[in-house]
C-alpha positions in Angstrom: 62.5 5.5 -112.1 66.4 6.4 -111.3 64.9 8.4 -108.1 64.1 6.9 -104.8 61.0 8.8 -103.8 58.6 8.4 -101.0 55.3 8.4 -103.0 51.5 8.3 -101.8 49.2 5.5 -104.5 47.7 7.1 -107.4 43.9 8.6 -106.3 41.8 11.2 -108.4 41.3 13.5 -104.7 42.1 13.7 -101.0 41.1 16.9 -99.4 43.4 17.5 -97.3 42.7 21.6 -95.9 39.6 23.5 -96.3 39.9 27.1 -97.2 41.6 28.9 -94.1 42.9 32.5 -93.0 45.6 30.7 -91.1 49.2 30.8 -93.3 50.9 28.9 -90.4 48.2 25.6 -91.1 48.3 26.3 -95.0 52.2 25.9 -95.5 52.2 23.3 -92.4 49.6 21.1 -94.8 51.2 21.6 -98.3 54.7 20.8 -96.9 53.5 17.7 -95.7 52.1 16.5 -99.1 53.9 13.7 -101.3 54.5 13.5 -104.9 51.6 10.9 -106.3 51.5 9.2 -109.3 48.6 8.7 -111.8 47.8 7.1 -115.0 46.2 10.3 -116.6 47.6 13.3 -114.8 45.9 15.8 -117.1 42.4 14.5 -116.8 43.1 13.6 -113.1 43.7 17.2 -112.0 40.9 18.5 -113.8 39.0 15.9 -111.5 40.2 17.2 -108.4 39.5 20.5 -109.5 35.7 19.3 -110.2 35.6 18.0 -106.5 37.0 21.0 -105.0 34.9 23.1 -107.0 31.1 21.1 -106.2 32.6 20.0 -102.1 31.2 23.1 -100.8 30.7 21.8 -97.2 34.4 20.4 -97.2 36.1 22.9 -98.9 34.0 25.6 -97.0 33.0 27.4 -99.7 30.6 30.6 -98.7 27.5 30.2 -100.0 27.8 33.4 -102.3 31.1 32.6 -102.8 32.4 32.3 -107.1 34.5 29.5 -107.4 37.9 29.9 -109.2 40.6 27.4 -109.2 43.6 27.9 -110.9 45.9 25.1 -112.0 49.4 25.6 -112.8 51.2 22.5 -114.6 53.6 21.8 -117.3 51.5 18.5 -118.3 50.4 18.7 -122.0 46.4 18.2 -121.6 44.4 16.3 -123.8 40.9 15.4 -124.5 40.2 12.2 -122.8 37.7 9.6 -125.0 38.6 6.7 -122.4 34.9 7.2 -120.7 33.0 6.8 -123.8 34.9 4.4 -125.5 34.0 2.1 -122.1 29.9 3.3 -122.9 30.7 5.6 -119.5 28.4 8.5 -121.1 27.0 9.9 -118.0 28.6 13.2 -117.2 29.7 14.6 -113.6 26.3 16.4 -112.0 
């Protein structure tokens, strides 16, 4: 890359702030987050998506609570075979 960037390793999730009223901790938490890298961006946010959605006691979900997530990005998206060309059949629970 032409860019000298400090950039955190390539992972699928790190939760970093559950759900909060406080706008002061909110922007304090996302200003502090690094660029990252991975392999398969598309498939990798959908993942972190999947582990924010089912993380209910991290996250801090309410119980009654519908969960919608919303994911802005200008990554085309694909479907990913990688898992079952590997024999990696067994879906997320």
């Amino acid at each position: 890359s032409d860019y000298n960037l400090d950039c955190m390793p390539p992972h699928g999730y790190i939760h970093v702030l559950s759900l909060t009223d406080n706008v002061a901790e909110f922007r304090n938490a996302v200003n502090k987050q690094k660029i990252s890298g991975n392999i398969d961006t598309p498939e990798g946010g959908f993942d972190a998506m999947l582990q924010a959605a089912v993380c209910q006691s991290h996250i801090g979900w309410r119980k009654e609570a519908k969960r919608l997530l919303l994911v802005m990005t200008d990554q085309t998206s694909h479907l990913a075979l990688d898992s079952k060309l590997a024999g990696i059949v067994i879906p997320h629970d």
